[in-house]
DSSP file (Angstrom, degrees, kcal/mol; ACC not computed):
  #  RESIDUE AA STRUCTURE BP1 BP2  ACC     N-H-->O    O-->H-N    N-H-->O    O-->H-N    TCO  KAPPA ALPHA  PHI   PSI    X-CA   Y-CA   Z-CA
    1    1 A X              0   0    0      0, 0.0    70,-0.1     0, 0.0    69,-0.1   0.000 360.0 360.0 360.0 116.6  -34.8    1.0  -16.2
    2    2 A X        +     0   0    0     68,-0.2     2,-0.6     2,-0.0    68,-0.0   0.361 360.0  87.4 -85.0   6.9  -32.9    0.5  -19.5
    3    3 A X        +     0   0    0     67,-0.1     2,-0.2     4,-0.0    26,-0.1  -0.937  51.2 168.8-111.1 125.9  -30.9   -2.9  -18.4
    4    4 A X    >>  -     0   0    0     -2,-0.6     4,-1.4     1,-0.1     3,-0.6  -0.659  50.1-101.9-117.2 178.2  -32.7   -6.2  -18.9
    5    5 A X  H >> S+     0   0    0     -2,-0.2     4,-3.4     1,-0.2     3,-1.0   0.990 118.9  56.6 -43.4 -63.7  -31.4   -9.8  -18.7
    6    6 A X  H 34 S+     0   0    0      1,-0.3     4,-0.2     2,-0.2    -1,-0.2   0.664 114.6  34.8 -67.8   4.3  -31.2   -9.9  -22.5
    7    7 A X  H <> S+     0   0    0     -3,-0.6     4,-1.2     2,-0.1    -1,-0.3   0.680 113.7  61.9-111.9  -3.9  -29.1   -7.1  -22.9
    8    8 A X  H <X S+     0   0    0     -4,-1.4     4,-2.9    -3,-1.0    -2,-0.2   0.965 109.4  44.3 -34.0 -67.6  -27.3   -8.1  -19.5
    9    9 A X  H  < S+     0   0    0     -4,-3.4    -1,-0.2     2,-0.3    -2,-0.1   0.378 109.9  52.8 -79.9  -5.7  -26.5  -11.1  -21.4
   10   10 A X  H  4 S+     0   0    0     -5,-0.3     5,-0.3    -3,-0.2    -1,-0.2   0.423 107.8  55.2 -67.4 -44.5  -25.4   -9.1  -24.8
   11   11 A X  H >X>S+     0   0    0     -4,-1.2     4,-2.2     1,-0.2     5,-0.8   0.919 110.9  43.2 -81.1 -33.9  -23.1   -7.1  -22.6
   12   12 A X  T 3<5S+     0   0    0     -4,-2.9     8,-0.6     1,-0.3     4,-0.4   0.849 109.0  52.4 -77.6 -14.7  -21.3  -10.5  -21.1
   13   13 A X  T 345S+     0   0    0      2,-0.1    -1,-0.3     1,-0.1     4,-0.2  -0.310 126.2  30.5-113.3  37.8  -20.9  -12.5  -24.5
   14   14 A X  T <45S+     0   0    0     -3,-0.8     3,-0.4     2,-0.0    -2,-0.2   0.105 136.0  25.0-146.0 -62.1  -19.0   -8.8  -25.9
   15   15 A X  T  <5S+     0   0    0     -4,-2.2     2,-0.4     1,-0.3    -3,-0.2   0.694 138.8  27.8 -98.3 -24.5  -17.3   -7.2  -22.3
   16   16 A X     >< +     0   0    0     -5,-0.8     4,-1.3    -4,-0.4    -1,-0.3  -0.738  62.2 162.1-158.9  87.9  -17.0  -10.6  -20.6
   17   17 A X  H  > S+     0   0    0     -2,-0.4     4,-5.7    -3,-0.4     5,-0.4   0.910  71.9  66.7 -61.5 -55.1  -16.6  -13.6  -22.8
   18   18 A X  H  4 S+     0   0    0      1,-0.2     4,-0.3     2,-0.2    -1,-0.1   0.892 107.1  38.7 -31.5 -61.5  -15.4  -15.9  -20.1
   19   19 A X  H >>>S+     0   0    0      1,-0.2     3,-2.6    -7,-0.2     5,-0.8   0.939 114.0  50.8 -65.1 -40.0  -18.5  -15.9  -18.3
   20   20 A X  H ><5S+     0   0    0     -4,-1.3     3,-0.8    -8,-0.6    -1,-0.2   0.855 105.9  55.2 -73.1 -29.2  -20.6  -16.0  -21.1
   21   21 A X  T 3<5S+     0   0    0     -4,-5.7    -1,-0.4     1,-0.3    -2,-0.2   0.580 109.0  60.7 -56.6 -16.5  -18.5  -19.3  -22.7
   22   22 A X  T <45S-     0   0    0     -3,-2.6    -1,-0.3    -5,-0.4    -2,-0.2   0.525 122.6-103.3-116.2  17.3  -19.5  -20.7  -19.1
   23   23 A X  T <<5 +     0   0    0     -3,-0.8    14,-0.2    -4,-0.6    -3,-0.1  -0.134  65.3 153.7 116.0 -26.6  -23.2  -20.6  -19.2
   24   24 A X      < +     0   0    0     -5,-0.8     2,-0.3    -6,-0.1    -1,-0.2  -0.047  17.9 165.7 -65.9 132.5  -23.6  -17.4  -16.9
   25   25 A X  E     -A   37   0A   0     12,-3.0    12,-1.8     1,-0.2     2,-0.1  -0.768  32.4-128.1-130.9 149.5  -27.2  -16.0  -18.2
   26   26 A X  E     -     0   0A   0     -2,-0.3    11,-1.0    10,-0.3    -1,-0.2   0.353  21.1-177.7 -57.1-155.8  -29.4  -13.1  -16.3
   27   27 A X  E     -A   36   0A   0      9,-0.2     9,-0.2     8,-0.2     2,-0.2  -0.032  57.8  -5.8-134.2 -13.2  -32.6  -14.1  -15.9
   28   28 A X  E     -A   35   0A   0      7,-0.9     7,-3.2     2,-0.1     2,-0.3  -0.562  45.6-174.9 135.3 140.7  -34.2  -10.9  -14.1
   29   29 A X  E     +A   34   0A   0      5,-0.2     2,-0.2    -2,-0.2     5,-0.2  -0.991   9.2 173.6-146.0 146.2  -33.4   -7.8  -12.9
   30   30 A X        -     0   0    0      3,-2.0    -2,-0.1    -2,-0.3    75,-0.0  -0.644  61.8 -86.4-141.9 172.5  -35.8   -5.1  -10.9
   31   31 A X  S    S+     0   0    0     -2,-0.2     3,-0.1     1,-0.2    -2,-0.0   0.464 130.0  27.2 -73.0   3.5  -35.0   -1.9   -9.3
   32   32 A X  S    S+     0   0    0      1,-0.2    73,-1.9    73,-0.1    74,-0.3   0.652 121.4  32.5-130.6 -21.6  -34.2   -4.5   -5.7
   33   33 A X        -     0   0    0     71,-0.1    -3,-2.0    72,-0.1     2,-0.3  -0.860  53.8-168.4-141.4 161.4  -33.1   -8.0   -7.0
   34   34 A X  E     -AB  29 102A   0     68,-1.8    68,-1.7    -2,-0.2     2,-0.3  -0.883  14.2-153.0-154.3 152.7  -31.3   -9.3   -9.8
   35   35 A X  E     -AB  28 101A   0     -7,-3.2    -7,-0.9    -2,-0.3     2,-0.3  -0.897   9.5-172.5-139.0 122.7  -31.3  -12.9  -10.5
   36   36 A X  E     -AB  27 100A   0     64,-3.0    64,-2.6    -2,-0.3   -10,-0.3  -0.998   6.7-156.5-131.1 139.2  -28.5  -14.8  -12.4
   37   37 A X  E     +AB  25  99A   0    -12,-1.8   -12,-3.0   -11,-1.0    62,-0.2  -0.783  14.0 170.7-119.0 151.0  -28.5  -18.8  -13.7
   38   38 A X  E     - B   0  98A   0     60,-1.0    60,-4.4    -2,-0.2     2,-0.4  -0.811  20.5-143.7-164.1 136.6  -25.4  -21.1  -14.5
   39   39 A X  E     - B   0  97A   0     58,-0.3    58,-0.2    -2,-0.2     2,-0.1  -0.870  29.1-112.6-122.8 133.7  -25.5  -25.2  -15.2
   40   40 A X        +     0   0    0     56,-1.6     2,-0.2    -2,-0.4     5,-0.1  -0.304  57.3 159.3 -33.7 116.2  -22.8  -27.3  -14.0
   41   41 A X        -     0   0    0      1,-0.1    -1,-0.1    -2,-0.1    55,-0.0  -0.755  59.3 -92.4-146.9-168.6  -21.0  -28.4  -17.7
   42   42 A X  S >  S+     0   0    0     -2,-0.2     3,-1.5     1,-0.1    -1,-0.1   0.809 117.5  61.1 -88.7 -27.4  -17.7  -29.7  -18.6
   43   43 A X  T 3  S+     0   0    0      1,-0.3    -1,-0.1    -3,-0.1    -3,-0.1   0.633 115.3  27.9 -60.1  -8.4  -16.3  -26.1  -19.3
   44   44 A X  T 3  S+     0   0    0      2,-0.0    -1,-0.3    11,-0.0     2,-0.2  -0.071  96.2 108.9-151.3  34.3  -16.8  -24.7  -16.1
   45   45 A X    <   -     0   0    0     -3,-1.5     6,-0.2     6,-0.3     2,-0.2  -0.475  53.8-146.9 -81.6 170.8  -16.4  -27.9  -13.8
   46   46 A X    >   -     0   0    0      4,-2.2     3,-0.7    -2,-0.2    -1,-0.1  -0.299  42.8 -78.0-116.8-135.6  -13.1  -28.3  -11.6
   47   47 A X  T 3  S+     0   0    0      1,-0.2    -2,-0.0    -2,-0.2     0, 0.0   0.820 120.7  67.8 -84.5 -39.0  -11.7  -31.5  -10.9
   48   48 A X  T 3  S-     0   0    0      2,-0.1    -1,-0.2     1,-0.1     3,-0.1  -0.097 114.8-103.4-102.5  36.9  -14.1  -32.7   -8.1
   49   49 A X  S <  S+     0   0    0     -3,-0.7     2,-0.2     1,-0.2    -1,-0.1   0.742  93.0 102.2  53.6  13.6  -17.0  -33.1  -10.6
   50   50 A X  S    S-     0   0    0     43,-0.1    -4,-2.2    45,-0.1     2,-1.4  -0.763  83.7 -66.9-112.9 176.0  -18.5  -29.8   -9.3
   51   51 A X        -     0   0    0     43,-3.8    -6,-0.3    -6,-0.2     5,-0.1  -0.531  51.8-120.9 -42.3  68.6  -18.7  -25.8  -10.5
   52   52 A X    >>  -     0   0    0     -2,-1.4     3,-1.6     1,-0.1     4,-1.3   0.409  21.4-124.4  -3.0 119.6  -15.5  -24.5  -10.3
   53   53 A X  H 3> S+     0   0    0      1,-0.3     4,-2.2     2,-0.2    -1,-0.1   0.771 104.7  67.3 -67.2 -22.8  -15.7  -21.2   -7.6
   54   54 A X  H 3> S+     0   0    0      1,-0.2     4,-2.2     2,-0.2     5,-0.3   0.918 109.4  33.9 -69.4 -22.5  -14.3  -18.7  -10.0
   55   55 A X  H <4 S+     0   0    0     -3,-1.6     4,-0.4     2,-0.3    -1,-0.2   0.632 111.4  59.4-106.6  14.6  -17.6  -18.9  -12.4
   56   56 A X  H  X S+     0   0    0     -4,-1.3     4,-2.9     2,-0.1     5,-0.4   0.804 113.6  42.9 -72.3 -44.4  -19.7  -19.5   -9.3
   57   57 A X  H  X S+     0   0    0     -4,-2.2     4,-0.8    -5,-0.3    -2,-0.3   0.751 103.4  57.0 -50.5 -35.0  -17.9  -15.9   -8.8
   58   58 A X  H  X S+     0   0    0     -4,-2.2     4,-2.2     2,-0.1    -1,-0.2   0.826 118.8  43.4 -80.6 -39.0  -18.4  -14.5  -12.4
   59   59 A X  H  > S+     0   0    0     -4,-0.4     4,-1.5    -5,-0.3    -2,-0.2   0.904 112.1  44.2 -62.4 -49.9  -22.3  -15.3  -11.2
   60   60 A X  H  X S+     0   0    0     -4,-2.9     4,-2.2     2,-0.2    -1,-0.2   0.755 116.0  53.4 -78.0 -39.7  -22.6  -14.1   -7.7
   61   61 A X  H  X>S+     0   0    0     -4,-0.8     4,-2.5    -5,-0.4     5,-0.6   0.999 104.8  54.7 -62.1 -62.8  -20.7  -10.9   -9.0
   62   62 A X  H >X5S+     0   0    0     -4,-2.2     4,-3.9     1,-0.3     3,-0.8   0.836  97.6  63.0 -11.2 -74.8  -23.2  -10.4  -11.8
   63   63 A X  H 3X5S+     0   0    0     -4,-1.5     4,-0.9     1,-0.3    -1,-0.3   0.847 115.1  28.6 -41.1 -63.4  -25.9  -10.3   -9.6
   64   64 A X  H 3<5S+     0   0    0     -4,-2.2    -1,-0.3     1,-0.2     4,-0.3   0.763 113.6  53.1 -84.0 -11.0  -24.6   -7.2   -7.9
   65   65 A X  H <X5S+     0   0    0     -4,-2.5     4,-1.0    -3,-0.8     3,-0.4   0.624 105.4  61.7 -93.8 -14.2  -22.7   -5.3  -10.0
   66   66 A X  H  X<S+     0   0    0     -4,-3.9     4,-3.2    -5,-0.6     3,-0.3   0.932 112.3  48.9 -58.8 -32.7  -26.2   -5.4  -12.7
   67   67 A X  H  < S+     0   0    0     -4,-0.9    -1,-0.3    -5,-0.4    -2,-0.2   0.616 106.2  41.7 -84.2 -15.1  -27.5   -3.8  -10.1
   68   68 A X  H  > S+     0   0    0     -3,-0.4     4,-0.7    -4,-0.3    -1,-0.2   0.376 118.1  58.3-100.6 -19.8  -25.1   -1.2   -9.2
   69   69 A X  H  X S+     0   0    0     -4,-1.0     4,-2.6    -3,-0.3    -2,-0.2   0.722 104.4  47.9 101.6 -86.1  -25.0   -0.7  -13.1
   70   70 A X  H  X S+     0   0    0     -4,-3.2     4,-2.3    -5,-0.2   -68,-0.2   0.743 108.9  47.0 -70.4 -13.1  -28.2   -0.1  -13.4
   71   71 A X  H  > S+     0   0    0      2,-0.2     4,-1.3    -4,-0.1     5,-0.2   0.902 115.9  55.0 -76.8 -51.4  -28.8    2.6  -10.4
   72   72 A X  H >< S+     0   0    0     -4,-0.7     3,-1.2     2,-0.2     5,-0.4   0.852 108.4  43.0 -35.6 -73.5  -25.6    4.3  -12.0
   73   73 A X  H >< S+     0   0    0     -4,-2.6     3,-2.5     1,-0.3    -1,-0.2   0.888 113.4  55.8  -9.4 -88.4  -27.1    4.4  -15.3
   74   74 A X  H 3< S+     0   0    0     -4,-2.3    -1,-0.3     1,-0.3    -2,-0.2   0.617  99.2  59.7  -9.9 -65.8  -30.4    5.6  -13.6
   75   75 A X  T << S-     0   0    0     -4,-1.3    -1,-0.3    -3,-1.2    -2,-0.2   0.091  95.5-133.8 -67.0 -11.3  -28.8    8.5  -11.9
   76   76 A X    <   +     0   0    0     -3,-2.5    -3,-0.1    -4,-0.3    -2,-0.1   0.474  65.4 127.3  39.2  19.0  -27.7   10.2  -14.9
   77   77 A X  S    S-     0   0    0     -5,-0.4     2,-0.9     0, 0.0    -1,-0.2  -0.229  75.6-114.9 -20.9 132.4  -24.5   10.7  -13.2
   78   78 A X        -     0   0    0     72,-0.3    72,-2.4    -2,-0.1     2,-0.3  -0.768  50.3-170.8-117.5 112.9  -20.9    9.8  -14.5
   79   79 A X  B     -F  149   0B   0     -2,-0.9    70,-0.2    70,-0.2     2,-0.1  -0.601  20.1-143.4 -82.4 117.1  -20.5    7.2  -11.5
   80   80 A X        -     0   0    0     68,-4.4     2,-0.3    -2,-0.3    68,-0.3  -0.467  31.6-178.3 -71.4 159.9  -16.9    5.3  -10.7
   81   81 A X        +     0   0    0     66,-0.2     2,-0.3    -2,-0.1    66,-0.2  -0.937  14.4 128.2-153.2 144.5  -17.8    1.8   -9.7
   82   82 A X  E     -C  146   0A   0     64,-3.4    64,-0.9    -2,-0.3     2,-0.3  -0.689  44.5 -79.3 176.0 147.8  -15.8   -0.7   -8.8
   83   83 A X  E     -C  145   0A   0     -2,-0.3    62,-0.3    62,-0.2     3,-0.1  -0.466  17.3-174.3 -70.2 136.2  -14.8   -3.7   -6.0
   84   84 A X  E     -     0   0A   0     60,-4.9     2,-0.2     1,-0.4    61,-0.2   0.710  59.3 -40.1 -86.2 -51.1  -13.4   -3.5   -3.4
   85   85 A X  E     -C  144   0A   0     59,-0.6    59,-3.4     2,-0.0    -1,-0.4  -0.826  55.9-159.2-177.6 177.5  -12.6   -6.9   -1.8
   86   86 A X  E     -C  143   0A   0     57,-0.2     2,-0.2    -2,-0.2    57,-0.2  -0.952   6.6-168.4-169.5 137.8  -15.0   -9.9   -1.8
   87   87 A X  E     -C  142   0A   0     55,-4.5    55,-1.9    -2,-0.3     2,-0.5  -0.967   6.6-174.7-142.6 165.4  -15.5  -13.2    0.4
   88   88 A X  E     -C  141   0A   0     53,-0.2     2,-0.6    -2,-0.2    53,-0.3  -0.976  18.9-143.9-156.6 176.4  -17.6  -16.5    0.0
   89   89 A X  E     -C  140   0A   0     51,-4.5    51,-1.0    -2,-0.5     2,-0.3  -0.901  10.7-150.9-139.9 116.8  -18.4  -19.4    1.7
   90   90 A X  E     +C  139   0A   0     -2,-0.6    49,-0.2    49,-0.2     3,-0.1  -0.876  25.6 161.4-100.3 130.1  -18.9  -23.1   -0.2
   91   91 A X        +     0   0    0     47,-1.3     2,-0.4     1,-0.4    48,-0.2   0.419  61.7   8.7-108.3 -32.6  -21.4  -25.2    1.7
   92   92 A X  S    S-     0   0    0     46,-1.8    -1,-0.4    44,-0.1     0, 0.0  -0.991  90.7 -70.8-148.2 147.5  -22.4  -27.7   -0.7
   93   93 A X        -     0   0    0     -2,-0.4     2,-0.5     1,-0.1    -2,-0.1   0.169  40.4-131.6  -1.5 137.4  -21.4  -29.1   -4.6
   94   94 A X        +     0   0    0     -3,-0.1   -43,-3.8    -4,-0.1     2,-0.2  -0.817  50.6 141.3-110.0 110.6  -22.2  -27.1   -6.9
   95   95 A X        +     0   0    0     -2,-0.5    38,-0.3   -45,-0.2     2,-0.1  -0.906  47.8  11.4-121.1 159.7  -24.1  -29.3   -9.5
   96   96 A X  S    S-     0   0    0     -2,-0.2   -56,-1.6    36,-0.1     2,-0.2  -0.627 118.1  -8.9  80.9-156.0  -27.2  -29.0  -11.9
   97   97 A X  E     -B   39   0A   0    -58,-0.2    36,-0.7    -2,-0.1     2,-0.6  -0.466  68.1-154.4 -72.8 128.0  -28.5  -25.2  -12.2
   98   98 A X  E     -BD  38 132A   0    -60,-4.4   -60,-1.0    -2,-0.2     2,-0.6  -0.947   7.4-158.6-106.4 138.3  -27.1  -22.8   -9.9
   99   99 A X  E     -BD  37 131A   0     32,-5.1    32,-2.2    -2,-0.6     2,-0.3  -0.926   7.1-171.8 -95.4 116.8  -29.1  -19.7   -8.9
  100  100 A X  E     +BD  36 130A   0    -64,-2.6   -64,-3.0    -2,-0.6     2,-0.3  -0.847   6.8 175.4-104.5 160.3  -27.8  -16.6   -7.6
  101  101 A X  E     -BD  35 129A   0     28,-1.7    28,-2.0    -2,-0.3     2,-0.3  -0.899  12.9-163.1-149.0 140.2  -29.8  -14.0   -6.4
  102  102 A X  E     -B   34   0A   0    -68,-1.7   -68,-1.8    -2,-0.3    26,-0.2  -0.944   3.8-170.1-142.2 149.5  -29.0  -10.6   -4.7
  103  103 A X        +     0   0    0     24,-0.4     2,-1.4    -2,-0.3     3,-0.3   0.602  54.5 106.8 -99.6 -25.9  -31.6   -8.4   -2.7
  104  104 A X     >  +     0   0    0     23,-0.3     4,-1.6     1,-0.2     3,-0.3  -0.028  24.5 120.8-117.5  36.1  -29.7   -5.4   -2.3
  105  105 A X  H  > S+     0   0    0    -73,-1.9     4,-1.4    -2,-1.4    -1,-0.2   0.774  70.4  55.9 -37.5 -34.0  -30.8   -3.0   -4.3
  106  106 A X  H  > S+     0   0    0    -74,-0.3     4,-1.5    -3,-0.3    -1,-0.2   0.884  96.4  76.7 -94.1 -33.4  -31.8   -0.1   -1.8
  107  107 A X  H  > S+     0   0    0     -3,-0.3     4,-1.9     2,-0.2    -1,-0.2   0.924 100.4  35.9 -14.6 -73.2  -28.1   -0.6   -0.8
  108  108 A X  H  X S+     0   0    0     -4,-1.6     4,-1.6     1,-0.2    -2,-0.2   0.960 111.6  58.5 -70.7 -54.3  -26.9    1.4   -4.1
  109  109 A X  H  X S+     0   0    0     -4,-1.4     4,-0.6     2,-0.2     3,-0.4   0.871 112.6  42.7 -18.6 -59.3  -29.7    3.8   -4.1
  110  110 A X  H >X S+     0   0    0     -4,-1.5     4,-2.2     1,-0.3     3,-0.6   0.916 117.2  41.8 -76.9 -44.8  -28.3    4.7   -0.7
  111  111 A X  H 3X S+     0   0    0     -4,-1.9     4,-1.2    -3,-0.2    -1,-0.3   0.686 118.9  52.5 -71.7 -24.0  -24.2    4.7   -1.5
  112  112 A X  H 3< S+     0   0    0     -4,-1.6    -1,-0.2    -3,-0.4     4,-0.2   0.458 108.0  48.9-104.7 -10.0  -25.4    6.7   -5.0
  113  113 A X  H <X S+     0   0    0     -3,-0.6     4,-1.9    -4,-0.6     3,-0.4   0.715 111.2  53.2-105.4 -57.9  -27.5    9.5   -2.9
  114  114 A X  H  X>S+     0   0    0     -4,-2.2     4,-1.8     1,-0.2     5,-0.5   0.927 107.4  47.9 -74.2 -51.8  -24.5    9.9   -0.7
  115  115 A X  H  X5S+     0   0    0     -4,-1.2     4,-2.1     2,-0.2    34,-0.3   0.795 109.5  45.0 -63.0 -22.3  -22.1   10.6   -3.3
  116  116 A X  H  45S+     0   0    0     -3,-0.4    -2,-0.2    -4,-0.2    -1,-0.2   0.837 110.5  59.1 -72.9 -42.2  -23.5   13.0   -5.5
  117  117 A X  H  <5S+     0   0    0     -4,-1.9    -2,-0.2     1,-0.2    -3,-0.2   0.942 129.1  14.1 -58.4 -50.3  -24.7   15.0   -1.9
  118  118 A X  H  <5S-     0   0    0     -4,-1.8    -1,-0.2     2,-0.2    -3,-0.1   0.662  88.1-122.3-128.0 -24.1  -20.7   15.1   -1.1
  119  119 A X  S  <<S+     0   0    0     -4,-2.1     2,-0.3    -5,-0.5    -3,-0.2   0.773  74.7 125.3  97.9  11.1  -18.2   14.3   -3.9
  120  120 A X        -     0   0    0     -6,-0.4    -1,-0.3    -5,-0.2    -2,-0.2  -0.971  67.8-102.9-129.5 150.5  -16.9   11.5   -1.6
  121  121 A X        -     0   0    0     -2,-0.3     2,-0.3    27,-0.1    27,-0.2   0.006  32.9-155.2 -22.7 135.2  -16.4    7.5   -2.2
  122  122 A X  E     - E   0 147A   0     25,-1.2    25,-0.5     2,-0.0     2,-0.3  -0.822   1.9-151.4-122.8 162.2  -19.0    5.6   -0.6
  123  123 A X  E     + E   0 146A   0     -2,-0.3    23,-0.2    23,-0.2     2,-0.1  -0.968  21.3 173.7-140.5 137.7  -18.2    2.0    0.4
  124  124 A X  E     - E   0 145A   0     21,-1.8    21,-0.5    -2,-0.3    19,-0.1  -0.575  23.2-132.7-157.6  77.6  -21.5   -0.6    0.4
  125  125 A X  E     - E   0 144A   0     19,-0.1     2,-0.3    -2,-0.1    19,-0.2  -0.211  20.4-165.9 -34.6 123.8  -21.7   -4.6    1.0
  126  126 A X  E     - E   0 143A   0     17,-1.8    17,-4.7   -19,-0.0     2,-0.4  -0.989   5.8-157.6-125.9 143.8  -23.8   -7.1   -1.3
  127  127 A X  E     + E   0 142A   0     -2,-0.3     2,-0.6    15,-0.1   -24,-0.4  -0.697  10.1 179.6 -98.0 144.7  -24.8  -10.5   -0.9
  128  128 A X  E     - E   0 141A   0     13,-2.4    13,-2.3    -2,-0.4     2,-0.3  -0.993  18.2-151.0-123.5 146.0  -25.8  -13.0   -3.6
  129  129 A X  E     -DE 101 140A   0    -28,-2.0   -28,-1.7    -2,-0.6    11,-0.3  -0.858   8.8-141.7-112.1 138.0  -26.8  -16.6   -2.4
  130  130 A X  E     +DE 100 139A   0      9,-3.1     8,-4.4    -2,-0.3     2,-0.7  -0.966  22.8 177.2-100.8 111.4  -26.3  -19.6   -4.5
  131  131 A X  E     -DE  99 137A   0    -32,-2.2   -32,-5.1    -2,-0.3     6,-0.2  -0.914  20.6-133.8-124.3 141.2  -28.7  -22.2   -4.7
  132  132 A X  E >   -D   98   0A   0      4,-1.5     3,-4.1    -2,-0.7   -34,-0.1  -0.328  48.9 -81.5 -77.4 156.4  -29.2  -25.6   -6.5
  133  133 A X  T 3  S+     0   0    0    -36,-0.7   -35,-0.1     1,-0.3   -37,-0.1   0.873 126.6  54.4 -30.4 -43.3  -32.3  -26.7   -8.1
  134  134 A X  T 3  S-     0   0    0      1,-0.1    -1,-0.3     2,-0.1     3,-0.1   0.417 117.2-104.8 -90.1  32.7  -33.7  -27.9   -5.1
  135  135 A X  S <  S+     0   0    0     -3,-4.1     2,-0.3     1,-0.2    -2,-0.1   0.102  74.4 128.4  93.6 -25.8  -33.4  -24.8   -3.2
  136  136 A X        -     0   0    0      1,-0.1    -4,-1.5    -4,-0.1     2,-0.6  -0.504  63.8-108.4 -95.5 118.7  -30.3  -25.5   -0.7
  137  137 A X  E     + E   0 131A   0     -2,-0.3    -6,-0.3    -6,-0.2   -46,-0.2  -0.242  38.6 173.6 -78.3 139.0  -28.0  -23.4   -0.7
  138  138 A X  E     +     0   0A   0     -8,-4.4   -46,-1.8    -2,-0.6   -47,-1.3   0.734  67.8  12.5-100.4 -16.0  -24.6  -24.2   -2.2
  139  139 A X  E     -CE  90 130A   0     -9,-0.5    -9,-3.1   -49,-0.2     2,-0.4  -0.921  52.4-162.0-154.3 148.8  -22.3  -20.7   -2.2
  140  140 A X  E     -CE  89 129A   0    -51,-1.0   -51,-4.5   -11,-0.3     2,-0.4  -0.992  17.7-179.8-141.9 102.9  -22.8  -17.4   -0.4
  141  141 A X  E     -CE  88 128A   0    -13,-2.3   -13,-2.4    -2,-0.4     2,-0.5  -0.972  10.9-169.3-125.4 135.5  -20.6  -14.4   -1.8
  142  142 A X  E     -CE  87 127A   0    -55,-1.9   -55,-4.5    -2,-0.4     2,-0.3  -0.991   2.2-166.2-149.5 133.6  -20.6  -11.1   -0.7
  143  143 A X  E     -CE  86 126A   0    -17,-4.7   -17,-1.8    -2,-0.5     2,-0.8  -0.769  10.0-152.5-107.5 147.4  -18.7   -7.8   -2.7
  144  144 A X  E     -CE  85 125A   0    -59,-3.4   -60,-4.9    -2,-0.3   -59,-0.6  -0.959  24.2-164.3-132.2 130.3  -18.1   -4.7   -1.1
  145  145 A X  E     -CE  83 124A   0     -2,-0.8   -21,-1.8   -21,-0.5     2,-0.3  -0.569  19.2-144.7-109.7 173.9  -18.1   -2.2   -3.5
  146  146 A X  E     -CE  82 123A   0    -64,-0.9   -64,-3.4    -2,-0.2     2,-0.4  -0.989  10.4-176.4-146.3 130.4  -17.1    1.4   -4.0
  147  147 A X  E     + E   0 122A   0    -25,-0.5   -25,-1.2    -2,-0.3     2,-0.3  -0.997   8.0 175.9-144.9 154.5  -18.8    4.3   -6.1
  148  148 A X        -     0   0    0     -2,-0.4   -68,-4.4   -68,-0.3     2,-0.8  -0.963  36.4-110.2-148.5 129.9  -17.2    7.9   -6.5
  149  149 A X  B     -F   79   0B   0    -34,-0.3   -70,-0.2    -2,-0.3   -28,-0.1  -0.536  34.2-123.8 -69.8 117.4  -18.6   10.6   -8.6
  150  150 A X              0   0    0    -72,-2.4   -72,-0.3    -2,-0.8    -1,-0.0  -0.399 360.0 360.0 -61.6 141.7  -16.4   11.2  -11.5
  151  151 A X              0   0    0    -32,-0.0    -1,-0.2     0, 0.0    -2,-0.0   0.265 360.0 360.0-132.5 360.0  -15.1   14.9  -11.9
C-alpha cells in the first residue's frame, strides 16, 4: 500500500486546504480501517461552541474515500470514484479530539472486483463513527459511493 497518513495529510494541505486549515490529520490507514483525528478550535467551531458538521464531514469523508483511494491505486486500474449521496446523524457536542474511524475496507475490494469483471458502475455504502476523547460517540456519517472503470 503506497498511501500513509503522512502523505494522506500532504495530499489535503495541497488538493484540500480547507480541511487541512481545520485540523483534519490521518492518523492510520490499513488495507480495512482508516483512522482520521480533528480538535475542536476556533476555526472550525460554529456558533454553539461545538465542531461545526461540515469539517466533522471533511473527517468522516476522509476516512472512506483514503480508503477507496487506496484499493484504486492498488488495482492498477484507471478507477472513476466518486459520491454519491451521504447522511449523518449528531448525537452529542462535538468538543476536544474527534475521532473518526471507518471499517469498510472489504467493501471497496468487493465494488472494485465487480467493476473490472463487467465495465459497469458499482454503488457501495461506508460508515465512519465519530467519537470524543472519552469514547462516546458524537457523529455517525455514512457515504455511498460509486466506482466505474474508466475507458
Amino acid at each position: 500500500m503506497d498511501i500513509s497518513p503522512r502523505k494522506l495529510n500532504a495530499f489535503l494541505s495541497f488538493k484540500l486546504p480547507s480541511a487541512f486549515l481545520c485540523g483534519v490529520r490521518a492518523t492510520y490507514i490499513d488495507h480495512e480501517q482508516c483512522k482520521v483525528r480533528v480538535k475542536h478550535r476556533w476555526i472550525n467551531q460554529n456558533p454553539f461552541n461545538s465542531m461545526f458538521w461540515a469539517v466533522q464531514g471533511m473527517a468522516a469523508e476522509l476516512t472512506t474515500g483514503a480508503l477507496v483511494m487506496s484499493k484504486i491505486k492498488s488495482s492498477g486500474k484507471p478507477i472513476s470514484m466518486l459520491v454519491a449521496t451521504n447522511n449523518a446523524a449528531f448525537t452529542k457536542k462535538a468538543t476536544g479530539r474527534i475521532y473518526f474511524i471507518c471499517t469498510d475496507g472489504h467493501k471497496v475490494d468487493d465494488a472494485i472486483k465487480k467493476t473490472i469483471a463487467t465495465g459497469e458502475g458499482q454503488t457501495f455504502w461506508m460508515n465512519s463513527v465519530g467519537t470524543n476523547e472519552e469514547g462516546i460517540e458524537v457523529s455517525n456519517f455514512n457515504f455511498e459511493w460509486t466506482v466505474k472503470v474508466r475507458k
